[in-house]
KOLSEVEX-726971 format. One record per residue (C-alpha): residue number from 1; residue in three letters; x, z, y. Coordinates in steps of 0.02 Angstrom, whole numbers. Layout:
BEGIN
k NUM	r ALA	c1 X	c3 Z	c2 Y
...
//
This chain:
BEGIN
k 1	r UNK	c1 0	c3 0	c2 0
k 2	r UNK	c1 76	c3 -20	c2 162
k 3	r UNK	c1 52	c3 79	c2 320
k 4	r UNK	c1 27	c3 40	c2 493
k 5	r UNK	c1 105	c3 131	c2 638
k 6	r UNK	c1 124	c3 75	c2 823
k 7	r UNK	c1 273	c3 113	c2 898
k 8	r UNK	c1 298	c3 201	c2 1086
k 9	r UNK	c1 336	c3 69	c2 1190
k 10	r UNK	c1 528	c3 92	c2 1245
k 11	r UNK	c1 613	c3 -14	c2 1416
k 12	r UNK	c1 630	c3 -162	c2 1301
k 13	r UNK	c1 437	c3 -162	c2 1289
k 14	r UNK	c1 378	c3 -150	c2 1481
k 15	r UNK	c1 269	c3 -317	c2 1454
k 16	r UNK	c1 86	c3 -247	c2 1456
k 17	r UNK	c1 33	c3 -373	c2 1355
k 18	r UNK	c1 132	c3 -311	c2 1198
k 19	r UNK	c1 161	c3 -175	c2 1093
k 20	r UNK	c1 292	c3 -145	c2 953
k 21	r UNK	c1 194	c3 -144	c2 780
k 22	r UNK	c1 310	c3 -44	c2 638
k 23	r UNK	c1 249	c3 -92	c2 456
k 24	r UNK	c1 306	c3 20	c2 319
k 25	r UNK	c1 350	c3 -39	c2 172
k 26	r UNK	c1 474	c3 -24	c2 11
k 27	r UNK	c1 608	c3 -18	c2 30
k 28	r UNK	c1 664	c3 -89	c2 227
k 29	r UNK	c1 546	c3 -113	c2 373
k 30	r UNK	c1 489	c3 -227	c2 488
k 31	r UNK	c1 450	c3 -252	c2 642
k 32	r UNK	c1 321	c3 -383	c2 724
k 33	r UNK	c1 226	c3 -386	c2 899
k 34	r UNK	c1 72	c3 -439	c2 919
k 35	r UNK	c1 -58	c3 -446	c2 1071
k 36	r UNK	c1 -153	c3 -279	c2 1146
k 37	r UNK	c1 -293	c3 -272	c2 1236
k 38	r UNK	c1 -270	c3 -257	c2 1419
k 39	r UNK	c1 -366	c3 -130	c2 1500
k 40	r UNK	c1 -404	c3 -108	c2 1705
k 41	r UNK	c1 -195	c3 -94	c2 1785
k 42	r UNK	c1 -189	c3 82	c2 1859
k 43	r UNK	c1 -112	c3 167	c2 1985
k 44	r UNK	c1 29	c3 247	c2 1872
k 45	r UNK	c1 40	c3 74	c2 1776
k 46	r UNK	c1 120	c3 17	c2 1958
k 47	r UNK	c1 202	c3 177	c2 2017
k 48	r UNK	c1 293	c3 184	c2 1819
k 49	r UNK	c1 340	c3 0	c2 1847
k 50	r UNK	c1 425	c3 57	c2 2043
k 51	r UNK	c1 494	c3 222	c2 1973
k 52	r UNK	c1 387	c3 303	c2 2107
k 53	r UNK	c1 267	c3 426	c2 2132
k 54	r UNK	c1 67	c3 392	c2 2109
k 55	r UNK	c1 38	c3 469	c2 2285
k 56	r UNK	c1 166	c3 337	c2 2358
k 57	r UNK	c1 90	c3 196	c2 2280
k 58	r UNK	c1 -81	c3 276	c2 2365
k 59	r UNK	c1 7	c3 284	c2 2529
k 60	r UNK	c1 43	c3 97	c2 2533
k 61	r UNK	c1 -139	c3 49	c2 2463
k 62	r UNK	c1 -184	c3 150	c2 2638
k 63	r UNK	c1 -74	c3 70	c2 2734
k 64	r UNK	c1 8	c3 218	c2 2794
k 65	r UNK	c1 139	c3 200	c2 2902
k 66	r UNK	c1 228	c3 330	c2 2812
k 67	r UNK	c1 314	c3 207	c2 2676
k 68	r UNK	c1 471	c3 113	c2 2741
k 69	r UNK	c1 464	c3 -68	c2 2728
k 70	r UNK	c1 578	c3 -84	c2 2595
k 71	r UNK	c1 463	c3 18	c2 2479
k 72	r UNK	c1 298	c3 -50	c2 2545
k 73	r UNK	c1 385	c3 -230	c2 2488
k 74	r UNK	c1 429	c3 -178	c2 2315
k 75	r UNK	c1 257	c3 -93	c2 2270
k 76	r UNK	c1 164	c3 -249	c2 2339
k 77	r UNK	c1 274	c3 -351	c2 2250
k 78	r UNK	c1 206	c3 -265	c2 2086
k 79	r UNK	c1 53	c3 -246	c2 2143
k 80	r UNK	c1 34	c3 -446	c2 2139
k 81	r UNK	c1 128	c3 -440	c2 1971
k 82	r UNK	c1 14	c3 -347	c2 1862
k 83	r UNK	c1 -151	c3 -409	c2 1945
k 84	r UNK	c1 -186	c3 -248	c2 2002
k 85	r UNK	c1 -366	c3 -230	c2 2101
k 86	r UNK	c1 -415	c3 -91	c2 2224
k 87	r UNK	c1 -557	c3 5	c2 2151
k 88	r UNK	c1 -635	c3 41	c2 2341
k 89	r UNK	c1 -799	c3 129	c2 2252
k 90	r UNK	c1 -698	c3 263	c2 2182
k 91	r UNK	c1 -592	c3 283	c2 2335
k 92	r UNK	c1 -731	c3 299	c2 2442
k 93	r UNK	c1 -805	c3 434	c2 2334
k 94	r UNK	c1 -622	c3 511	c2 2316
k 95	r UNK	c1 -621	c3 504	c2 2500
k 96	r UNK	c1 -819	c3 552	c2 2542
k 97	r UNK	c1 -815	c3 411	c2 2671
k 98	r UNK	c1 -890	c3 219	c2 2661
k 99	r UNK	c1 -786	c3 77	c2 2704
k 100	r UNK	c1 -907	c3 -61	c2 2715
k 101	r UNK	c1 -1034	c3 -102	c2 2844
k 102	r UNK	c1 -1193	c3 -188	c2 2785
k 103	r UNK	c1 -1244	c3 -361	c2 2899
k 104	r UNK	c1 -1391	c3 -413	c2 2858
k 105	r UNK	c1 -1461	c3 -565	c2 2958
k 106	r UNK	c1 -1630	c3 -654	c2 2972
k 107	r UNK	c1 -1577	c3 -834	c2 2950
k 108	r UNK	c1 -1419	c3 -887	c2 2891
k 109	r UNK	c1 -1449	c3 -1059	c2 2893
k 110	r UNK	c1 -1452	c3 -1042	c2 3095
k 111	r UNK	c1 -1260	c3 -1108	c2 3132
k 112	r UNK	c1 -1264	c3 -981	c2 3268
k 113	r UNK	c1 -1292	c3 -839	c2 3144
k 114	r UNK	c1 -1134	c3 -943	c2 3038
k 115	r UNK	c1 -1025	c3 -907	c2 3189
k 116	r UNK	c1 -1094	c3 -708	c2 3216
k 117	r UNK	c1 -1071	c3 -664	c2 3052
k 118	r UNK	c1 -887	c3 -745	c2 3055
k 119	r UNK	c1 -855	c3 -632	c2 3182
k 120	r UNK	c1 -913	c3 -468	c2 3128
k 121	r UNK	c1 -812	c3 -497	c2 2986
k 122	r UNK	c1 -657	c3 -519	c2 3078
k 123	r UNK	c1 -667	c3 -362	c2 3157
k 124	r UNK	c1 -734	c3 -269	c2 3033
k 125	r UNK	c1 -566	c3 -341	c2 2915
k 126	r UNK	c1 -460	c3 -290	c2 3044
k 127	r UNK	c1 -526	c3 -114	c2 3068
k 128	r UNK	c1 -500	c3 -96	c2 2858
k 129	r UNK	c1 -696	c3 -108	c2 2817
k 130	r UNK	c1 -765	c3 -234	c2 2712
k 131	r UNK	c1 -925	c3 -325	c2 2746
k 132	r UNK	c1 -1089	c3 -310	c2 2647
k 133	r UNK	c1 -1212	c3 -478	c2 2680
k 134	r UNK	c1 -1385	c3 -498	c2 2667
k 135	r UNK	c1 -1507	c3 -629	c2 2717
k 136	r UNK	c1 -1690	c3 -611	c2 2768
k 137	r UNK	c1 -1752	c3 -781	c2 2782
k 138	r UNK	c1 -1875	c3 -730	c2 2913
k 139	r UNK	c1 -1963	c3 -619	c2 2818
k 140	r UNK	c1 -2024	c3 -433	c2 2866
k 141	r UNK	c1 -2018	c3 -390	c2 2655
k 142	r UNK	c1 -1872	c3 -472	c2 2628
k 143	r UNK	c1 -1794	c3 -372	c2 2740
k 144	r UNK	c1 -1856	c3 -195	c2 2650
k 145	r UNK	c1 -1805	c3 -258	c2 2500
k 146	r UNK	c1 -1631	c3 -310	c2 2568
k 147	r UNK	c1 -1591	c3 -149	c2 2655
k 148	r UNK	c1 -1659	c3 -39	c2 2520
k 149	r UNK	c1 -1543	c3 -136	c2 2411
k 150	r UNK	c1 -1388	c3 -134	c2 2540
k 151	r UNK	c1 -1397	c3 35	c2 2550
k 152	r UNK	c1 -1381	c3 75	c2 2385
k 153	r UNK	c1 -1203	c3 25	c2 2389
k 154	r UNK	c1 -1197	c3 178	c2 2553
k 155	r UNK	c1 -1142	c3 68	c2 2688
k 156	r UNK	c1 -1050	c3 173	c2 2826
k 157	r UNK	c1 -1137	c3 80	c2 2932
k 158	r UNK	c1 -1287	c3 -86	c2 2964
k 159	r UNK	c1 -1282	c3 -216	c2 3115
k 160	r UNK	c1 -1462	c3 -289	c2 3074
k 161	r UNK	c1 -1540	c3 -444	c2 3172
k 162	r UNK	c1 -1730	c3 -401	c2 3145
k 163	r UNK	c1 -1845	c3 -536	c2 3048
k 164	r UNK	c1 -1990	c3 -596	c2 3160
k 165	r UNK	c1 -2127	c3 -453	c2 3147
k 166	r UNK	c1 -2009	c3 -312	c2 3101
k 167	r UNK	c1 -2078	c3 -150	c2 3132
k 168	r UNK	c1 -1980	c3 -15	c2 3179
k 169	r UNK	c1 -2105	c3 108	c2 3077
k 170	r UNK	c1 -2051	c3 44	c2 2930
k 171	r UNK	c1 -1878	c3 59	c2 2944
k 172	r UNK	c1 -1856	c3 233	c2 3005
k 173	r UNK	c1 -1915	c3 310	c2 2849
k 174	r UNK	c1 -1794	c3 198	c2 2735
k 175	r UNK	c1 -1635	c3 224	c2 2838
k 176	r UNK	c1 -1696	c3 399	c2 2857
k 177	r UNK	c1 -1570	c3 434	c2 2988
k 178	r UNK	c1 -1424	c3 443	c2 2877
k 179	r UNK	c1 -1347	c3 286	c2 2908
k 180	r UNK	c1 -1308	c3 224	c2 3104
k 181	r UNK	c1 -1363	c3 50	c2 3129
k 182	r UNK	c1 -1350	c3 -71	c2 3279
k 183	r UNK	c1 -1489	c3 -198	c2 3315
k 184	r UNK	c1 -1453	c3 -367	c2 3380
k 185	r UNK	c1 -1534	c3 -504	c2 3481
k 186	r UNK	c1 -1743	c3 -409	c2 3439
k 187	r UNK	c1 -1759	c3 -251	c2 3484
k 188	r UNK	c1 -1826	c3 -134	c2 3394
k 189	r UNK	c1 -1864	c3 13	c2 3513
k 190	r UNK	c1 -1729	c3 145	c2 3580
k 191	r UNK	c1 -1675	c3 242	c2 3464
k 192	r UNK	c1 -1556	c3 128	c2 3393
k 193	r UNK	c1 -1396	c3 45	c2 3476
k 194	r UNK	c1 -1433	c3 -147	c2 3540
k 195	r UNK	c1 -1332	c3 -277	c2 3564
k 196	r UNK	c1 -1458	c3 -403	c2 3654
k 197	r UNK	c1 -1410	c3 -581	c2 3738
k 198	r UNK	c1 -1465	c3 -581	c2 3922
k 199	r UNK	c1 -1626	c3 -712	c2 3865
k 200	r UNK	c1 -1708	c3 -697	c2 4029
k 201	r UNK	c1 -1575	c3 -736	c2 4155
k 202	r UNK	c1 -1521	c3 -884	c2 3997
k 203	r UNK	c1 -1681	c3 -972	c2 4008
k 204	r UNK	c1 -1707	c3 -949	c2 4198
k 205	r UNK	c1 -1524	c3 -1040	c2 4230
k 206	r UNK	c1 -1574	c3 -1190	c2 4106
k 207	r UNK	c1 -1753	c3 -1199	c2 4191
k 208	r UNK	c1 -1664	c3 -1187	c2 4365
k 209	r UNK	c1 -1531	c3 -1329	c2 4298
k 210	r UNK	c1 -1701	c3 -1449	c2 4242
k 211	r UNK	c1 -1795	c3 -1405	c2 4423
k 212	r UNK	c1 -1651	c3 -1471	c2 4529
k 213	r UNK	c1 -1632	c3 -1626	c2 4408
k 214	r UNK	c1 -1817	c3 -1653	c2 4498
k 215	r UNK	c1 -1934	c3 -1600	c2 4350
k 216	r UNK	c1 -2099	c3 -1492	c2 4377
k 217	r UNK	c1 -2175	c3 -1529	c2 4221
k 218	r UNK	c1 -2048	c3 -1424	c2 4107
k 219	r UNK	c1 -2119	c3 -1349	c2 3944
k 220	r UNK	c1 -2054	c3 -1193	c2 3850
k 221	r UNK	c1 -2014	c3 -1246	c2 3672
k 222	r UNK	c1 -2001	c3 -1170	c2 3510
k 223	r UNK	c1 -1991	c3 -980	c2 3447
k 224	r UNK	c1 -2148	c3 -864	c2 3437
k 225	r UNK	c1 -2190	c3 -737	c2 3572
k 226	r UNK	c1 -2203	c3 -603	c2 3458
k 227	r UNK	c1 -1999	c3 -606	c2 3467
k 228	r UNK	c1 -1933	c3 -517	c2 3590
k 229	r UNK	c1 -1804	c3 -613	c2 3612
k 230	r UNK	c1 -1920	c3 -759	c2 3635
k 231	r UNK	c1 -2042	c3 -677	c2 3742
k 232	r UNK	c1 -1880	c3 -627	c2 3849
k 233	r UNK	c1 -1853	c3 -814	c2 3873
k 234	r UNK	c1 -2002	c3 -855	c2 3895
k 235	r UNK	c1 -1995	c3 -736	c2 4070
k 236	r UNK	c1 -1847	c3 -808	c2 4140
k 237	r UNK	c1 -1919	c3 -996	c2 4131
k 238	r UNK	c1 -2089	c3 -937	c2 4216
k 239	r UNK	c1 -2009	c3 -828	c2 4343
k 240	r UNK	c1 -1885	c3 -999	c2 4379
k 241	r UNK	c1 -2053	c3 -1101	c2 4399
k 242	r UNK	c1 -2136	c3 -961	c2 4488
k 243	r UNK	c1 -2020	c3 -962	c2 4614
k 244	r UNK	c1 -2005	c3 -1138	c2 4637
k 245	r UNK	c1 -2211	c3 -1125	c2 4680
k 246	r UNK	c1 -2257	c3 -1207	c2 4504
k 247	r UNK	c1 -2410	c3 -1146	c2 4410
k 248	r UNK	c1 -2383	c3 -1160	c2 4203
k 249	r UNK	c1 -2504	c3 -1260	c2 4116
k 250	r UNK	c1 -2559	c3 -1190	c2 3935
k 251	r UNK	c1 -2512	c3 -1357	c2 3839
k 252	r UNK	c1 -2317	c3 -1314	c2 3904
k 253	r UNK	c1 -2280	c3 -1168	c2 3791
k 254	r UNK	c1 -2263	c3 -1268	c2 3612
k 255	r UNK	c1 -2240	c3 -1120	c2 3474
k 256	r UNK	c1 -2148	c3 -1167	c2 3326
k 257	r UNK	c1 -2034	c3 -1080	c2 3184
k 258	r UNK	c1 -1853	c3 -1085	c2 3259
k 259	r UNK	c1 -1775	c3 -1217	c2 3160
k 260	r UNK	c1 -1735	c3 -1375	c2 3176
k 261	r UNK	c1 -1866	c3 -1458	c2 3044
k 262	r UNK	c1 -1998	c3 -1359	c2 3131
k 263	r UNK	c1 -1957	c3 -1442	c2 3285
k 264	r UNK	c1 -1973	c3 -1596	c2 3233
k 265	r UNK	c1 -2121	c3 -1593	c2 3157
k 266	r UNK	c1 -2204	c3 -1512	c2 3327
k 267	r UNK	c1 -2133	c3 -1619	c2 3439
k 268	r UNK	c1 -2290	c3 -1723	c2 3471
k 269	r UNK	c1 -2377	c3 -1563	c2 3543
k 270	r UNK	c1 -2285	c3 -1599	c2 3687
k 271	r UNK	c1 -2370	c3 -1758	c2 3720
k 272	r UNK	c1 -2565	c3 -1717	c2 3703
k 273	r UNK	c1 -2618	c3 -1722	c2 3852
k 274	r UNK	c1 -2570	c3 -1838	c2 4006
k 275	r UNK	c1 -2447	c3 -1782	c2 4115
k 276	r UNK	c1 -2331	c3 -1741	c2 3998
k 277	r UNK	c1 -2192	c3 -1639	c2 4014
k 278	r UNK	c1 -2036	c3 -1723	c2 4077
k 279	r UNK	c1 -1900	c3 -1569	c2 4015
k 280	r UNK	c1 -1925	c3 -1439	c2 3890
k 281	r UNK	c1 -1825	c3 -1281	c2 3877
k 282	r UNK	c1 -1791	c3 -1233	c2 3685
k 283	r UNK	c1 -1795	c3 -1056	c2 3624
k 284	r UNK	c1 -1635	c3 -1103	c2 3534
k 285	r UNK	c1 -1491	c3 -1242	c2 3489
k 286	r UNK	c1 -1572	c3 -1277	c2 3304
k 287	r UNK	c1 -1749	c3 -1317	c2 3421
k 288	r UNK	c1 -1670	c3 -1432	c2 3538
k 289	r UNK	c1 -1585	c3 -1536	c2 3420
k 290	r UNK	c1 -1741	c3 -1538	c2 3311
k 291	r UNK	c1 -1830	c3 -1599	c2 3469
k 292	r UNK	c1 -1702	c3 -1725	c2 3520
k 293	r UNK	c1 -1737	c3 -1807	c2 3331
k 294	r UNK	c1 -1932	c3 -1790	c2 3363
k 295	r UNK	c1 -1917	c3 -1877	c2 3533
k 296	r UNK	c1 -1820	c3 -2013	c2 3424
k 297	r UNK	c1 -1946	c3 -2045	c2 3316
k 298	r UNK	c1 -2076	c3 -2044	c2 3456
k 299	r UNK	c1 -1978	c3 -2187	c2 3554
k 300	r UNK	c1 -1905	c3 -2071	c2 3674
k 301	r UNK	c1 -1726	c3 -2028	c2 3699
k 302	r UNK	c1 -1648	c3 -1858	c2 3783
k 303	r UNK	c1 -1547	c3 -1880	c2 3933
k 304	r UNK	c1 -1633	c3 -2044	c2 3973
k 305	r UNK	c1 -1813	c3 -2015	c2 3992
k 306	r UNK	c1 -1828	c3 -1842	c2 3920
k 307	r UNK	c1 -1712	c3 -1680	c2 3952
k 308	r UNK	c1 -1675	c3 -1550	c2 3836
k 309	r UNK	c1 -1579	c3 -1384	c2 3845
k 310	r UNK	c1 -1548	c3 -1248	c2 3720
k 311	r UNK	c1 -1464	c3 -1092	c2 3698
k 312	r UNK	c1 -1344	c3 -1032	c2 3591
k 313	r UNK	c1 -1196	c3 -1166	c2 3606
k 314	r UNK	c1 -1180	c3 -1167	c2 3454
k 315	r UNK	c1 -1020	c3 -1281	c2 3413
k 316	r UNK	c1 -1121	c3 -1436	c2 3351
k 317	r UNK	c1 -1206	c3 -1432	c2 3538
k 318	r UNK	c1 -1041	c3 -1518	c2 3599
k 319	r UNK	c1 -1055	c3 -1668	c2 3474
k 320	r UNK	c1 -1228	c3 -1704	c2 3470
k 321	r UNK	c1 -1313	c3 -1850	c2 3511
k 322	r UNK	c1 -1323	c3 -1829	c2 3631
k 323	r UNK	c1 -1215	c3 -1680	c2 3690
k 324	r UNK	c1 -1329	c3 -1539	c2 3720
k 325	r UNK	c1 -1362	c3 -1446	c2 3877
k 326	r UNK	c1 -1365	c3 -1274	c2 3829
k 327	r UNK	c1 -1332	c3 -1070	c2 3875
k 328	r UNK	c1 -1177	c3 -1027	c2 3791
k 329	r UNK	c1 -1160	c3 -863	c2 3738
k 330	r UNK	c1 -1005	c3 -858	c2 3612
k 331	r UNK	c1 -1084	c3 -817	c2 3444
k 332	r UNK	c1 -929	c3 -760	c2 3356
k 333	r UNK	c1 -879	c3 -643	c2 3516
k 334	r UNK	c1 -1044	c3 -582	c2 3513
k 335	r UNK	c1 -1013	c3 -546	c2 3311
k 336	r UNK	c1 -848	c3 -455	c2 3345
k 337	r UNK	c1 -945	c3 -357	c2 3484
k 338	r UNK	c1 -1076	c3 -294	c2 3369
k 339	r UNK	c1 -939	c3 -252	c2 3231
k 340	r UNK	c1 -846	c3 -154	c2 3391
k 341	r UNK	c1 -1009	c3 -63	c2 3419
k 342	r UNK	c1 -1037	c3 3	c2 3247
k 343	r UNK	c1 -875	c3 57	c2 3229
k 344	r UNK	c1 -881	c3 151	c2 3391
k 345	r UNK	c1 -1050	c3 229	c2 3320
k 346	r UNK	c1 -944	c3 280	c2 3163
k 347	r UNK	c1 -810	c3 361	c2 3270
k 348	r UNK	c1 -943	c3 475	c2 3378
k 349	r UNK	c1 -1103	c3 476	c2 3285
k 350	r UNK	c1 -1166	c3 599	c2 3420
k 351	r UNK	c1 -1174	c3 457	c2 3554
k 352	r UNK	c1 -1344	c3 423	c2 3614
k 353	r UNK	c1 -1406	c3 258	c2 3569
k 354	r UNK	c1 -1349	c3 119	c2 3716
k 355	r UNK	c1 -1408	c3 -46	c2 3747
k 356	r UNK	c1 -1285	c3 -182	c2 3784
k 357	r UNK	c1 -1304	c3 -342	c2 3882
k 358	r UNK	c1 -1207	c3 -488	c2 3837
k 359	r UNK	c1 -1176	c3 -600	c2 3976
k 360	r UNK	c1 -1219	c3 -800	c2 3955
k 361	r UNK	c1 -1169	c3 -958	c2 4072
k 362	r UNK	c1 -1237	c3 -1124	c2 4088
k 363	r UNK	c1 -1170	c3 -1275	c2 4000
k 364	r UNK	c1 -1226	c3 -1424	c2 4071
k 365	r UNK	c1 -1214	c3 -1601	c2 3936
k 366	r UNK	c1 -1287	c3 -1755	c2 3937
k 367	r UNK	c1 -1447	c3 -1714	c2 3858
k 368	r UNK	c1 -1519	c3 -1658	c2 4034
k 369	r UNK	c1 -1420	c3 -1763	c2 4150
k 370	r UNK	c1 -1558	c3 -1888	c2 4234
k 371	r UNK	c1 -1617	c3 -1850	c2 4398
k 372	r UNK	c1 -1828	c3 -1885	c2 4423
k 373	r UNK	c1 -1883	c3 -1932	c2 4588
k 374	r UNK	c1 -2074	c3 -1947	c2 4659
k 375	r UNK	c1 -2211	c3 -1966	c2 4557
k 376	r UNK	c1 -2120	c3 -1972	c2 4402
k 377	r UNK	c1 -2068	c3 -1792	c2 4423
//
């Protein structure tokens, strides 16, 4: 009968991947290797492998400026050798601290929600956390069944852009007040931090930009006015025509989901009822280049007999077609903003909740530069 016995592994043996296999037999014996399984590569695996200590290897995981370069080199080194993976969950329970941040955003297909999310996760990288993502799609429900989900995985903290028809309500009793969270763009009430976009003074500089092109016909496109954000935009083009002694006629404000199929499809409202409008100014970038497609397929072309601004600038604004007139407000700066925010929040949870107001500028393209004169106006 022979007898199997594995053999410590000894400095000729450091491969992982091996062990030394002694078979006894009569009367001499022999030795073969074969494969082991590889478990999970530990923390003593790599300090072993560096002749250090466990608690440096920790330090350099951390970052700590404590490790001189010349050791921080050598454990990476391994570190990239052995495949070795950070287990964050059970150093953030080691630890009793989070480091992720839950963004959850109500429609990722939006480019301009592309370039905010880009830049949360820049800062949030930089500041050590990692980034937890969710999509709403829009949808109130969703968005319960996103954050109860999220915060499952105990975000430190949540930078949340509300679905249309998000109730405040409903949230408070599912983040319970455990977990600080920033709103952007909809507000939700006051006693969260918000990040808004100054919508009002936006809209008013785009409908100011259309009224000394010459138009008094200019329609408010896009968005629903239960948004805040919307109904915020809404006020800044009727104050602009307000002021400029110009009454708004009900067939002007053209309702429609924020996207740029939606658009499309709802451009004709804008042409019911003789006059027209001459301008229109969109709730959004996606709505005015959904527009500027409708007015294609109506005959009609923007900049030429039609003008169009948006808001957002998103980066396709600049190579449409054509260019599009629009309120820039720098997406990804407003991302790294909001990540700034919640990590301030972390640092002094006591902080009363704050509003913030980011600041937007006029970008003026081709798709609003025609002047109309007399009647035409």
């Amino acid at each position: 009968m022979l007898r199997c016995k594995i053999a410590p592994d000894g400095p000729a043996t450091q491969d992982a991947r091996f062990r030394t296999i002694q078979i006894r037999s009569n009367p001499e014996p022999s030795l073969v290797t074969a494969p082991a399984i590889r478990g999970r590569v530990t923390l003593t695996d790599i300090a072993d492998a560096c002749d250090l200590s466990r608690a440096t290897v920790s330090l350099v995981l951390r970052g700590s400026p404590l490790v001189n370069a010349q050791t921080r080199a050598r454990v990476e080194a391994e570190l990239k050798r052995q495949g070795y993976v950070y287990h964050r969950g059970a150093a953030n329970l080691r630890r009793k601290v989070s480091s992720t941040v839950a963004l959850v955003i109500n429609d990722l297909s939006n480019p301009f929600f592309a370039e905010f999310a880009a830049g949360v996760d820049e800062a949030l990288g930089a500041a050590g956390y990692v980034t937890l993502l969710g999509s709403t799609g829009e949808s109130s429900e969703r968005q319960q069944a996103v954050l109860t989900s999220l915060l499952e995985h105990d975000p430190a903290g949540i930078i949340l852009s509300p679905a249309e028809g998000s109730d405040a309500a409903r949230l408070r009793p599912l983040l319970a007040s455990r977990t600080p969270m920033l709103v952007f763009n909809r507000t939700l009430g006051d006693e969260w931090d918000y990040l808004a976009l100054d919508n009002a003074h936006g809209a008013r500089l785009a409908t100011e930009h259309l009224l000394a092109q010459g138009h008094r016909r200019i329609a408010f496109f896009g968005g629903h006015g239960e948004s805040s954000s919307c109904s915020e935009r809404r006020k800044g083009w009727n104050a602009a025509l307000a002021d400029a002694g110009i009454a708004v006629e009900p067939q002007w404000i053209v309702e429609c989901a924020p996207t740029r199929l939606e658009a499309a499809r709802q451009t004709g409202a804008l042409f019911v009822r003789d006059p027209a409008p001459t301008a229109a100014v969109c709730y959004n970038d996606a709505v005015a280049l959904g527009l500027i497609a409708g007015l294609s397929t109506r005959g009609r072309r923007a900049g030429h007999d039609f003008a169009v601004t948006g808001f957002d600038d998103i980066p396709e604004a600049s190579v449409s077609a054509p260019p599009l007139t629009t309120i820039a407000v720098d997406p990804r700066a407003r991302g790294r903003q909001a990540a700034e925010l919640i990590l301030q929040r972390l640092r002094d949870p006591s902080m009363p909740p704050a509003t913030t107001i980011a600041p937007v500028r006029l970008h003026v393209r081709a798709s609003s530069q025609f002047t109309l004169h007399g009647d035409a106006a």
